[in-house]
DRENDO-1510 file (C-alpha; in Angstrom, 1 decimal, always signed):
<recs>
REC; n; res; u; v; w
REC; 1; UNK; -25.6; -0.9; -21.7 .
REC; 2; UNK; -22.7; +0.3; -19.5 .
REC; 3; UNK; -19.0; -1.4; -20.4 .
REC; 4; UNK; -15.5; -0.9; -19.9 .
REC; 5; UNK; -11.9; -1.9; -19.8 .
REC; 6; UNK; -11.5; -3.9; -17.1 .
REC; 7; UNK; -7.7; -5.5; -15.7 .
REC; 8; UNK; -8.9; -8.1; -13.7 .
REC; 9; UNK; -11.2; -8.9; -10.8 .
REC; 10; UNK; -9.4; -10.5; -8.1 .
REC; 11; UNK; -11.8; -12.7; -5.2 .
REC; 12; UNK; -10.7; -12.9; -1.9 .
REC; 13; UNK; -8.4; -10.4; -1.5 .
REC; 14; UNK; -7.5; -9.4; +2.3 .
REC; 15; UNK; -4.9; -6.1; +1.1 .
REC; 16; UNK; -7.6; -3.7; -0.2 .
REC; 17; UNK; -10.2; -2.8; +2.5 .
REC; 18; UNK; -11.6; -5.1; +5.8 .
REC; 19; UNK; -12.5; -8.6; +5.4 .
REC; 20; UNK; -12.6; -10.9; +2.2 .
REC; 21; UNK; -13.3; -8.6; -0.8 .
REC; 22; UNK; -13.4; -8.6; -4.3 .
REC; 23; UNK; -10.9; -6.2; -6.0 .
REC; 24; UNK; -12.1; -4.9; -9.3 .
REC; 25; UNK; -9.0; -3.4; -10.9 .
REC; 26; UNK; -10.4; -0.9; -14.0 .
REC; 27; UNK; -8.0; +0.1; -16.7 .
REC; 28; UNK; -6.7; +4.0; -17.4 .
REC; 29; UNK; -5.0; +6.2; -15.1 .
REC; 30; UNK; -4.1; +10.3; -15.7 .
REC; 31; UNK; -0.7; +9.5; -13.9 .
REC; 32; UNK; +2.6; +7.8; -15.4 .
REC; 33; UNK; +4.4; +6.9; -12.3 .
REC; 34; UNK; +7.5; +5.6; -13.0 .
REC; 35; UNK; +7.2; +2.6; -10.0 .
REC; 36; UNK; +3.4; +1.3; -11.1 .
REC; 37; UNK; +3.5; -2.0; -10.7 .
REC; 38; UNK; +0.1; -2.0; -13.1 .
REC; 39; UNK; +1.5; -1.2; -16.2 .
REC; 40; UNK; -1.4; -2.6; -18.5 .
REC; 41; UNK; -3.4; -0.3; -16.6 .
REC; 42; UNK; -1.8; +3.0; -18.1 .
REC; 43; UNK; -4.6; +3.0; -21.1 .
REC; 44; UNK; -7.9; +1.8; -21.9 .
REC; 45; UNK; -7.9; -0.5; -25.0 .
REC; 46; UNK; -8.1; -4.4; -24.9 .
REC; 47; UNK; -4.1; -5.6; -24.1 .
REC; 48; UNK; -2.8; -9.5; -24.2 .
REC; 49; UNK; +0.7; -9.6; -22.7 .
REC; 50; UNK; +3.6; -12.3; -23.5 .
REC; 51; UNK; +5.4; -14.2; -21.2 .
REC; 52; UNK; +8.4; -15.4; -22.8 .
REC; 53; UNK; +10.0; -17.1; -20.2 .
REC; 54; UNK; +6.7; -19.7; -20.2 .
REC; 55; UNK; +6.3; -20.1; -23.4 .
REC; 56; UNK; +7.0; -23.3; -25.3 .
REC; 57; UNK; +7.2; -22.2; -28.9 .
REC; 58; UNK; +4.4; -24.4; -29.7 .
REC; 59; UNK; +2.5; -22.2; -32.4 .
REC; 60; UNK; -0.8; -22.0; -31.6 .
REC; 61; UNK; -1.3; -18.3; -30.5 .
REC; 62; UNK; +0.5; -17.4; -34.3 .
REC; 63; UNK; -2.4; -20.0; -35.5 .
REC; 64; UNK; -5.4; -18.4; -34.7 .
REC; 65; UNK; -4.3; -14.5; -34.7 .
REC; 66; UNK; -5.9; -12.7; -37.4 .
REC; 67; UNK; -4.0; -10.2; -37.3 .
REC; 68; UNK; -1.2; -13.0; -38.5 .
REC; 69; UNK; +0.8; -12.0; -36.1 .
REC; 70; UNK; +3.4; -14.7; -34.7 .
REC; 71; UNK; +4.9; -16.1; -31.7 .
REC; 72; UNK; +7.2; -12.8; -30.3 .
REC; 73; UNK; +3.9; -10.3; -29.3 .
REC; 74; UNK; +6.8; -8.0; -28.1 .
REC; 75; UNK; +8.6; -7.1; -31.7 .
REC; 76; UNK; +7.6; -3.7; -31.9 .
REC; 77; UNK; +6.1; -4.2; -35.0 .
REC; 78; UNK; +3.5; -7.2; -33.6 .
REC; 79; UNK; +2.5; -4.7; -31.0 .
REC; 80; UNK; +1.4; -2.5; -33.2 .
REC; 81; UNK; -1.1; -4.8; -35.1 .
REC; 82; UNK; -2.2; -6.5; -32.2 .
REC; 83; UNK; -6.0; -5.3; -31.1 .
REC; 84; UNK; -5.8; -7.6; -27.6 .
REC; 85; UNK; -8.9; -10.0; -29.1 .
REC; 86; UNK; -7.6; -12.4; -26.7 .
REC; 87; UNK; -7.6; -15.7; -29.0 .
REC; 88; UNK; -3.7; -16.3; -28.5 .
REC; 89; UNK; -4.6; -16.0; -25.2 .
REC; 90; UNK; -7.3; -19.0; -24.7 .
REC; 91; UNK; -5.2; -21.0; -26.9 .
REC; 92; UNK; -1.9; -21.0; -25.6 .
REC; 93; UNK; -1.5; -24.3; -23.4 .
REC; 94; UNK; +1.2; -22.6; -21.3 .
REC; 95; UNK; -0.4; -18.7; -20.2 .
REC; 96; UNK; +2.5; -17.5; -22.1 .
REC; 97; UNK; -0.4; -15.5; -23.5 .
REC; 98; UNK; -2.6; -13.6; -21.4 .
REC; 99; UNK; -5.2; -11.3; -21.3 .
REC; 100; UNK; -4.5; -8.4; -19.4 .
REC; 101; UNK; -7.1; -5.9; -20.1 .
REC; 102; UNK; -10.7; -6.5; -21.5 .
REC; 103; UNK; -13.8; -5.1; -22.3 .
REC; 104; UNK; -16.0; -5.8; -19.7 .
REC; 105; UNK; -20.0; -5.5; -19.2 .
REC; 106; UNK; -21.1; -4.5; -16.0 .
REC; 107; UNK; -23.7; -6.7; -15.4 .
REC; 108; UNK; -21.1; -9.2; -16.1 .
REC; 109; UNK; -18.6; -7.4; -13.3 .
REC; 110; UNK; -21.4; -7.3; -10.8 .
REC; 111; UNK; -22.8; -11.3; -11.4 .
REC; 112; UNK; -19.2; -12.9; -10.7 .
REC; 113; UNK; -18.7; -10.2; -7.6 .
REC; 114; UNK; -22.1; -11.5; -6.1 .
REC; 115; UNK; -20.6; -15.0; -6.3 .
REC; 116; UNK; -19.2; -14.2; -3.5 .
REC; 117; UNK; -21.1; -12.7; -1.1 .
REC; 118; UNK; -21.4; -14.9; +1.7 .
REC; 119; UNK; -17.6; -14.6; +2.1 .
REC; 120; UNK; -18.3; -10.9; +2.3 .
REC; 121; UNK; -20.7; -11.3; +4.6 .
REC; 122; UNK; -19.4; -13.8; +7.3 .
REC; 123; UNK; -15.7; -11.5; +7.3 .
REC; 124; UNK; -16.8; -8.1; +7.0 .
REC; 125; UNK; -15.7; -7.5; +3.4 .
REC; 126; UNK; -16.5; -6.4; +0.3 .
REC; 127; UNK; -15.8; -4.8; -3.1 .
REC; 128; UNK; -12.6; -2.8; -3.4 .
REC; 129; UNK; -12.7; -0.2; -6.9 .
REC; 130; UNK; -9.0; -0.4; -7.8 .
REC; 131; UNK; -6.4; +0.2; -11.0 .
REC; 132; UNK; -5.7; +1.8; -12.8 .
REC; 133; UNK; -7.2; +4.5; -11.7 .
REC; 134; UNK; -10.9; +3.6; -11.3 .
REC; 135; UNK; -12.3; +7.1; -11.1 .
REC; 136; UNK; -10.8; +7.3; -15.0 .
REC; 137; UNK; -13.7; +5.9; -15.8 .
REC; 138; UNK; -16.4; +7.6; -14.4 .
REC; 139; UNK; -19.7; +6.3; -15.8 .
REC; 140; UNK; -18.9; +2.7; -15.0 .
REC; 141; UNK; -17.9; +3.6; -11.3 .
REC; 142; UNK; -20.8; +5.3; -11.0 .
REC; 143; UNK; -22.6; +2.5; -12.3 .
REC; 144; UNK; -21.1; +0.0; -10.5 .
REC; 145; UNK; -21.2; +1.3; -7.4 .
REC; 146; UNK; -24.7; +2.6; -7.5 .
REC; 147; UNK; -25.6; -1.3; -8.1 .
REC; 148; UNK; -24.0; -2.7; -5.7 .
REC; 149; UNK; -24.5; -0.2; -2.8 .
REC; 150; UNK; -28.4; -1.1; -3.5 .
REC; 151; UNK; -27.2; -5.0; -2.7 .
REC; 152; UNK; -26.0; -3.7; +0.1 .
REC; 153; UNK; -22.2; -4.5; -0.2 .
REC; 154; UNK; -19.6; -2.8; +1.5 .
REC; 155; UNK; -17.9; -0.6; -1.1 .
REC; 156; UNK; -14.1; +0.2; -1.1 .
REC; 157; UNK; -12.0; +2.6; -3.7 .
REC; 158; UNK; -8.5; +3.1; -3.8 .
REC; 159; UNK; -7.7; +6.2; -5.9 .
REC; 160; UNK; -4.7; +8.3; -7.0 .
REC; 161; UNK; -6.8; +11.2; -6.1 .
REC; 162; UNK; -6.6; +12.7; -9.7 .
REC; 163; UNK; -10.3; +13.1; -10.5 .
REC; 164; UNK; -12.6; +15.8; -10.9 .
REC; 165; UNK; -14.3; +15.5; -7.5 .
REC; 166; UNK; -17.9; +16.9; -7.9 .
REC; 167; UNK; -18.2; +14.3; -10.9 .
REC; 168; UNK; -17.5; +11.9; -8.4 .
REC; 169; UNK; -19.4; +12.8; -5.4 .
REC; 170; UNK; -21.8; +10.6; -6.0 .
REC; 171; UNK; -19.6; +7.6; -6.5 .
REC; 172; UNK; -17.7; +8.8; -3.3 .
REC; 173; UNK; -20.7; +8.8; -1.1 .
REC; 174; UNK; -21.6; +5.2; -1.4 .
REC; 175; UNK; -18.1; +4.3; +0.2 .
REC; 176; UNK; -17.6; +3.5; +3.3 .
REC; 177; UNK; -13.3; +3.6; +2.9 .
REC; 178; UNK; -11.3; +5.5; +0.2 .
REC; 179; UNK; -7.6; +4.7; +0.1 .
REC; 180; UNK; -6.1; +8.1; -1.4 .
REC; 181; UNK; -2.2; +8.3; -2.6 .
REC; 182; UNK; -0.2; +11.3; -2.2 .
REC; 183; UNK; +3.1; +10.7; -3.8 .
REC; 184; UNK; +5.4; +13.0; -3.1 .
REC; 185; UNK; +4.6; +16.8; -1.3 .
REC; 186; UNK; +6.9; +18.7; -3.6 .
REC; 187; UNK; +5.2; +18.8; -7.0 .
REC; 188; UNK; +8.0; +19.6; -9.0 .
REC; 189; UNK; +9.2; +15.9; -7.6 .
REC; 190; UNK; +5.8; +14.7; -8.0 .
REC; 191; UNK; +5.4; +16.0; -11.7 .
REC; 192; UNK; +8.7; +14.3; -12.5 .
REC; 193; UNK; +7.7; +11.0; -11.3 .
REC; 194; UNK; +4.0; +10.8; -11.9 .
REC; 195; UNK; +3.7; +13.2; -14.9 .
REC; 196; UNK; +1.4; +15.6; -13.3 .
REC; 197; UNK; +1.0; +17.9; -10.6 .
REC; 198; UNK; -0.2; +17.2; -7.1 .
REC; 199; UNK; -2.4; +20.6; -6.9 .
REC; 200; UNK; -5.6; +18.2; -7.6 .
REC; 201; UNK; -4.7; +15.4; -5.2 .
REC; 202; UNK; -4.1; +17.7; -2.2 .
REC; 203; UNK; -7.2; +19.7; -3.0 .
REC; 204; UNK; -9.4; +16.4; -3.3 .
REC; 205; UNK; -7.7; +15.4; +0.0 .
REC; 206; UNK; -9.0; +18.3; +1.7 .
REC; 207; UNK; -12.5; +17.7; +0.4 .
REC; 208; UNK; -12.9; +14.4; +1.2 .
REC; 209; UNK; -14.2; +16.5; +4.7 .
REC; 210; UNK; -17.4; +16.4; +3.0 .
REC; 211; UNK; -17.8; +12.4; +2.5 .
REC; 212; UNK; -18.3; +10.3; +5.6 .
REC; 213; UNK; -16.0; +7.3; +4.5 .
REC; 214; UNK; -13.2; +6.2; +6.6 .
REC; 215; UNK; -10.4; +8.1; +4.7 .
REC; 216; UNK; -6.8; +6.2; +4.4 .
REC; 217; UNK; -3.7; +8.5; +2.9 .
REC; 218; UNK; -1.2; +6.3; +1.5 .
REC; 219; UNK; +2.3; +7.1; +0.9 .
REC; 220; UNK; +3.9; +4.3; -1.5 .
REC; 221; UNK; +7.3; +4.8; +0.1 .
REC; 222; UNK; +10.1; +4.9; -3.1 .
REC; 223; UNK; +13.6; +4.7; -1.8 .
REC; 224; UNK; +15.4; +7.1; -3.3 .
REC; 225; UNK; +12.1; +9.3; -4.6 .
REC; 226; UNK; +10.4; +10.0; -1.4 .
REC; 227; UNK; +11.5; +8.5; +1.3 .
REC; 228; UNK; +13.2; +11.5; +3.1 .
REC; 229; UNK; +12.4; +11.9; +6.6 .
REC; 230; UNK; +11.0; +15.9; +5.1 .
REC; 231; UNK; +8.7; +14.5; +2.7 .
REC; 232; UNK; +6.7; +12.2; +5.0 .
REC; 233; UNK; +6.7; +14.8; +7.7 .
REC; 234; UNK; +5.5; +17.1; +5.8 .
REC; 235; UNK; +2.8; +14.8; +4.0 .
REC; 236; UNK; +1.7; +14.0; +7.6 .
REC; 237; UNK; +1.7; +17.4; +8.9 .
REC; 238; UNK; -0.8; +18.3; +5.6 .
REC; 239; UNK; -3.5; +15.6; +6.3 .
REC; 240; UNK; -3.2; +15.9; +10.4 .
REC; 241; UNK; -3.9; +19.6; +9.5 .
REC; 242; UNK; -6.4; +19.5; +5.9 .
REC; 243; UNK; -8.2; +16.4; +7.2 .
REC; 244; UNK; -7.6; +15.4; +10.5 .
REC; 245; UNK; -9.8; +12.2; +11.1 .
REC; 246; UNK; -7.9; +10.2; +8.3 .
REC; 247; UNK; -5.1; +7.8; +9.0 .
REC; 248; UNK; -2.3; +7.0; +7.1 .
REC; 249; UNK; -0.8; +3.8; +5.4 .
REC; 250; UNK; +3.3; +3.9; +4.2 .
REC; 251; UNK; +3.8; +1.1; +1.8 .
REC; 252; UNK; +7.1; +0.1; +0.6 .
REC; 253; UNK; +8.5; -0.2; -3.1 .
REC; 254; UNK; +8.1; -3.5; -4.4 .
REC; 255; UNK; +9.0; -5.5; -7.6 .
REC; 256; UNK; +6.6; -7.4; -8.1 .
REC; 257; UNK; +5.2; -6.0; -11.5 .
REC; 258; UNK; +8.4; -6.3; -13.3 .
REC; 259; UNK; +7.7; -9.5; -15.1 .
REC; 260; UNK; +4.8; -7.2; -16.5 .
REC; 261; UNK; +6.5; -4.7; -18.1 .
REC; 262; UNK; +8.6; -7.6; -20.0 .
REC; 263; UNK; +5.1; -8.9; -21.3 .
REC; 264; UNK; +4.4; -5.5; -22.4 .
REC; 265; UNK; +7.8; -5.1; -24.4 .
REC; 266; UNK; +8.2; -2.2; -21.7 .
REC; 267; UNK; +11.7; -0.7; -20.3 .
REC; 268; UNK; +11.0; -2.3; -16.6 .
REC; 269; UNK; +11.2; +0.4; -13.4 .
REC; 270; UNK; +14.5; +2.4; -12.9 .
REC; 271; UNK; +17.1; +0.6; -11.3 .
REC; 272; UNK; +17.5; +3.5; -8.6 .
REC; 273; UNK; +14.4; +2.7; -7.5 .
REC; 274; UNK; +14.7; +0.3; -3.8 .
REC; 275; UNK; +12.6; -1.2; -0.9 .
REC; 276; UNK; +13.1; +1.2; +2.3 .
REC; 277; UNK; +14.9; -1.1; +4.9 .
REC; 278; UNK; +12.2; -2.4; +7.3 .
REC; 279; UNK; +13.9; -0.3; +10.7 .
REC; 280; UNK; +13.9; +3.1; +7.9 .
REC; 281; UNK; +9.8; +2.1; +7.4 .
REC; 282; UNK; +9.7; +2.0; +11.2 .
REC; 283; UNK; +11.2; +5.2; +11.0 .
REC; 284; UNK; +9.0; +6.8; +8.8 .
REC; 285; UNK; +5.9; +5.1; +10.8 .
REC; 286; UNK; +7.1; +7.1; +13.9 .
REC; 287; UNK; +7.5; +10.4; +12.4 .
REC; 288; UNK; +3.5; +10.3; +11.0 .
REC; 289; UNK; +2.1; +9.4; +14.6 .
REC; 290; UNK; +4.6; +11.9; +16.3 .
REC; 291; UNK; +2.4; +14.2; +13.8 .
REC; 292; UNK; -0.9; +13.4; +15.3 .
REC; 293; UNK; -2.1; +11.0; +12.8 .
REC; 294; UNK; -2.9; +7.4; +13.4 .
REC; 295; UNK; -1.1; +4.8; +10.7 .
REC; 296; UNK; -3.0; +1.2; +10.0 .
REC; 297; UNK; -1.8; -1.5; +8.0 .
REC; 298; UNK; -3.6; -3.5; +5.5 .
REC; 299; UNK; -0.4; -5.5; +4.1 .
</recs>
């Protein structure tokens, strides 16, 4: 039986590949970047997060934790005793509680995404393998996708690119897009952002020549981080020259996982951090085709 930690899988998303897909978000990722708007996807154990702003102060989660842990999940204290079982979760009348990451079967991941296949179908869509990272866990992409390519869905995977690539060759292959990050160029900068060097992620960039998916390069564009008319010159000028038939995709800094980092009893994004203006992402658009490679938009 083939498991795993699973974030959440999100029908009918139009962001994460062509068509209506199915975006199965899988928990763990090797990097620690300091903008993730995915926060509960940094490890791989069961995780309930807690809205305080919803909640009522009713009780019930405190009622039927047995860990006996009450209503503030965030005391540091709570956090530590909570194993993210999930039954403050179903009971709390408000979602103050909810589950975040859980432990998932994949026959269980696979029967809800074929609920949807005739949406699939009729637009061109899909499944997406998201995060996370979903290459952290190996044997239940593999999995996955080897069940699902055999239904004949149209497979998706958007990937930090820090993975051990002939591992995942075979997951690769079944693909027919990968969305691949490259955050910063300079991997001193990258190392202080993300925690790790980029040596992997351009070298996996360069073999992706060997897999016939469409290929994707995303840049998310951090103002103040790597948004310097340098940087995303020089990312282009590496993937016009390592692997020319890809395209590119800028996407600017948003907030929108703050209010998870406050159910997580996690310091929130650094305040430096800022959304490029939309004339700057124009900009930086500009510089990538004058570079010889195409940019596409799935925003």
């Amino acid at each position: 039986m083939v498991s795993g930690y699973v974030m959440q899988e999100q029908p009918f998303s139009v962001n994460d590949g062509e068509g209506i897909r199915t975006t199965i978000f899988l928990a763990g990722c090797p990097m620690r970047c300091r903008w993730c708007s995915n926060p509960e996807g940094f490890g791989q154990k069961p995780l309930v997060g807690y809205y305080v702003r919803q909640c009522i102060g009713c009780g019930r989660c405190a009622e039927v934790c047995p860990q006996g842990i009450g209503i503030d999940l965030n005391d540091p204290e709570a956090r530590k005793k909570c194993t993210g079982c999930g039954r403050c979760a179903a009971a709390c009348p408000k979602s103050a509680r909810r589950q975040l990451v859980a432990v998932r079967d994949a026959d269980e991941i696979i029967a809800a995404a074929k609920k949807f296949s005739m949406f699939y179908r009729t637009s061109g869509g899909g499944i997406t393998f998201s995060g996370g990272e979903a290459t952290f866990q190996p044997e239940l992409l593999d999995h996955l996708s080897k069940k699902l390519y055999d239904m004949g869905f149209s497979l998706d995977l958007e990937t930090c690119g820090q993975f051990d690539f002939d591992e995942l060759k075979p997951a690769l292959n079944r693909m027919d897009l990968i969305f691949i990050d490259i955050k910063h160029m300079d991997d001193e900068v990258h190392r202080k952002y993300t925690g790790m060097s980029n040596k992997t992620v351009l070298e996996n960039i360069c073999r992706l020549n060997d897999i016939n998916a469409e290929i994707v390069v995303r840049v998310p564009v951090i103002g103040s981080v790597n948004d310097s008319d340098d940087n995303i010159m020089k990312t282009a000028s590496y993937v016009q020259e390592n692997l020319p038939r890809a395209e590119m995709e800028l996407l600017p800094y948003h907030e929108l996982g703050k209010a998870k980092y406050e159910a997580l009893g996690m310091d929130p994004p650094d305040a430096s951090f800022y959304t490029p203006a939309p004339e700057k992402m124009e900009h930086l658009n500009d510089l990538v085709r004058q570079a010889g490679v195409e940019t596409v938009s799935f925003k």
